[in-house]
C-alpha angles and dihedrals in degrees: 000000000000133000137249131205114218114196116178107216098175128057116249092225121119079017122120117272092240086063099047087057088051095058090039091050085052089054089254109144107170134329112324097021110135128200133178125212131166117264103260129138098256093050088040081048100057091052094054094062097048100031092132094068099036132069109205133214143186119221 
C-alpha cells in the first residue's frame, strides 16, 4: 500500500466535535502538524470529512 502525508493547515477550533476527533484520531494536534498513514479507506475516509482543514500528499 502506499502512504499519504497529512499535513493540517487550518486550526480545529470553532469546528464540530466530531471534527476535532477526526483530526486527533489522524495525530493532528494543532496547525503544521504532519502525519503519515498508509492509503487505506478508513484513513482516506477520515480526509475526506475534514478535507477543508488538511493538505494531502502521496509519498
Amino acid at each position: 500500500m502506499s502512504q499519504i502525508r497529512i499535513t493540517q493547515v487550518k486550526s480545529g477550533i470553532g469546528r464540530p466535535e466530531r471534527q476535532k476527533r477526526t483530526l486527533q484520531a489522524l495525530g493532528l494536534r494543532h496547525p503544521h502538524a504532519v502525519a503519515v498513514h498508509l492509503s487505506n479507506p478508513q484513513i482516506l475516509g477520515m480526509v475526506a470529512k475534514v478535507a477543508h482543514l488538511v493538505k494531502v500528499e502521496a509519498i
